[in-house]
C-alpha positions in Angstrom: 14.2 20.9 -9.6 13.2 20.1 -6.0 13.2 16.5 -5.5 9.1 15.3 -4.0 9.2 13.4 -1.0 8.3 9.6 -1.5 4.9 8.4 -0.8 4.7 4.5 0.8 1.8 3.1 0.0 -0.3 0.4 1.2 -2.9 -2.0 0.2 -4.9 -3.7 2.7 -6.6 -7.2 1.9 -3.3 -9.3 1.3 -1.0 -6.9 2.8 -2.0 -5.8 6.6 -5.0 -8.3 6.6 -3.8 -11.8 5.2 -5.9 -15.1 3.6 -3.7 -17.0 6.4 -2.8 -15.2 9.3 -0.9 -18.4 10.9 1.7 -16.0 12.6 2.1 -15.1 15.7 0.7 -11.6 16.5 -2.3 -11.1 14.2 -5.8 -10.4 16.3 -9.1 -11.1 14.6 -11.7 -7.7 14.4 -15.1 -7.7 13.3 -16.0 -4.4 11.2 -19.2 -3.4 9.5 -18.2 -1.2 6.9 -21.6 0.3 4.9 -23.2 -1.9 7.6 -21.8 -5.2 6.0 -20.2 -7.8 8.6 -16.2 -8.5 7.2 -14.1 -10.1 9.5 -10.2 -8.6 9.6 -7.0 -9.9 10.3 -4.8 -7.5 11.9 -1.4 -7.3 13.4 -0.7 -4.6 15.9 2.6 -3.9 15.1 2.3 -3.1 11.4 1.7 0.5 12.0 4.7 1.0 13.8 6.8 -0.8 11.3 5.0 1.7 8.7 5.4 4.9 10.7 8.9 4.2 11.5 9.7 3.4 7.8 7.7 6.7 6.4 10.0 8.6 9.6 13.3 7.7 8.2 12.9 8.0 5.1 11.4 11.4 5.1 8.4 9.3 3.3 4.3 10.1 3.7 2.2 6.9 3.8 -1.3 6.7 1.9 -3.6 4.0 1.3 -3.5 2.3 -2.1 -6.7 -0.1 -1.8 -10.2 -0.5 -2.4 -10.9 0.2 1.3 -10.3 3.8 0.2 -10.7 6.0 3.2 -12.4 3.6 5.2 -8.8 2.1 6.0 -8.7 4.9 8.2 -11.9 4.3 10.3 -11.4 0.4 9.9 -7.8 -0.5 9.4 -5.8 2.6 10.9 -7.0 3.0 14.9 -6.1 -1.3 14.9 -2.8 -1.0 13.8 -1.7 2.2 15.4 -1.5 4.6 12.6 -2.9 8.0 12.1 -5.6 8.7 9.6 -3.2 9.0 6.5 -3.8 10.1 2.7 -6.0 7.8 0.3 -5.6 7.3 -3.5 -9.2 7.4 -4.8 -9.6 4.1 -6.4 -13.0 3.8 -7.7 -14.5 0.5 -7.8 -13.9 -1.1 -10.9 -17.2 -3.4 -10.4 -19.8 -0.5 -10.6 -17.9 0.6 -13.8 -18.1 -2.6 -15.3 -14.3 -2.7 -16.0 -13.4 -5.2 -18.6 -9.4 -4.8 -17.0 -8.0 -7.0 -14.6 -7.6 -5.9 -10.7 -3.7 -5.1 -11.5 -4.6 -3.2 -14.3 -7.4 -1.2 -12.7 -5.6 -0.7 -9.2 -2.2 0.3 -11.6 -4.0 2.9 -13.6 -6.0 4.8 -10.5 -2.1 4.8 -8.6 -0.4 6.3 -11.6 -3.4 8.8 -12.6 -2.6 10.1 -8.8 1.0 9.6 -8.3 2.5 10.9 -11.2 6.2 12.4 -10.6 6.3 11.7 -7.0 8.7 8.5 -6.4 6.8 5.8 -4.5 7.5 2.1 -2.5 3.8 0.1 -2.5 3.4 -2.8 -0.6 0.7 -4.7 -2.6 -0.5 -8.0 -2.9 -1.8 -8.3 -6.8 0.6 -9.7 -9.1 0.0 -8.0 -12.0 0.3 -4.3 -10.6 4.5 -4.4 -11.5 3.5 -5.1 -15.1 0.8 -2.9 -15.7 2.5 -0.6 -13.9 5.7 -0.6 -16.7 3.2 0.0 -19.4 2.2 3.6 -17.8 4.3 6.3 -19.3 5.3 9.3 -17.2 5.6 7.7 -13.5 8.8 9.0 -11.4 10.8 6.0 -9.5 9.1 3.4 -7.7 9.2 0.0 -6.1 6.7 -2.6 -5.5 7.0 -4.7 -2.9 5.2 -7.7 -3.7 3.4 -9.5 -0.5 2.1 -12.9 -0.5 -1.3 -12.5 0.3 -1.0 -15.8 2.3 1.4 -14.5 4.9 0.8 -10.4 4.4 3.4 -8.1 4.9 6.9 -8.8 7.5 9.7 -7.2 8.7 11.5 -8.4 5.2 9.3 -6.5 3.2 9.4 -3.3 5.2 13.8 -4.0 4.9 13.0 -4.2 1.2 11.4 -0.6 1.5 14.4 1.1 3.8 16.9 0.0 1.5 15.5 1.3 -1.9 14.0 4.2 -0.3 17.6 4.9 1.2 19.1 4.3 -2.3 16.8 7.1 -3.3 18.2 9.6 -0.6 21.6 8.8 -1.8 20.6 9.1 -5.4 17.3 11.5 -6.3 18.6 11.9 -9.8 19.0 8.1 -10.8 16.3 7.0 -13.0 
């Protein structure tokens, strides 16, 4: 069976743009998304540290957040990173979803991930266990990110060395 490449996937409130941005390195931008003022905190260098992870590990990177595609008119140009692919993640307050975030978020990834082996840096912490409940996902790894601090170069080592581990061994499960 041929072994599918490994998505990286990537939330954005809590992730690229944190509650805190203390550190050194993020800049503020203003964006109007459906014409609505929201005020970003971005760090330049996160795109880089994405692309070069997705480059070797042979990985694609899509966006796993409610900013659906507009990550790639708002988020993507900021950070350095090509428009990428985007999990369709409906909103889960024009549904009037009775499930938590996690659960919602968790449920939308695995409906369009299936097989394909994944690493998602995301910020909610109840993605890992609703994620566990869902039957007939392939290997993955969440990267949990305190939404405080959003993501660092620890996070993205997290990432190279489990996604290396899957190089080694595609068959592990």
């Amino acid at each position: 069976m041929e072994q599918l490449a490994p998505l990286i996937l990537v939330d954005v409130d809590g992730v690229l743009n944190p509650s805190q941005p203390e550190a050194d390195g993020y800049r503020s931008h203003w964006v109007f998304p459906n014409g609505v003022p929201h005020r970003l905190w971005l760090h330049p260098m996160h795109g880089q540290m994405l692309s070069e992870l997705a480059e070797a590990a042979n990985a694609d990177l899509a966006w796993a957040s409610y900013w659906r595609d507009r990550a790639n008119t708002w988020i993507a140009p900021r950070i350095g990173l090509p428009s990428i692919r985007v999990i369709p993640i409906r909103s889960r307050w024009s549904q009037r979803a009775r499930s938590s975030i996690g659960e919602w978020k968790a449920a939308h990834v695995a409906a369009w991930i299936g097989q394909t082996p994944f690493v998602w840096f995301e910020d909610e912490p109840d993605v890992p266990r609703y994620l566990a409940q869902l039957p007939g996902l392939g290997r993955y790894l969440i990267v949990t990110v305190d939404p405080a601090t959003g993501l660092t170069h620890h996070h993205i080592e997290q990432a190279r060395i489990w996604l290396g581990d899957l190089r080694i061994n595609p068959d592990r499960a």
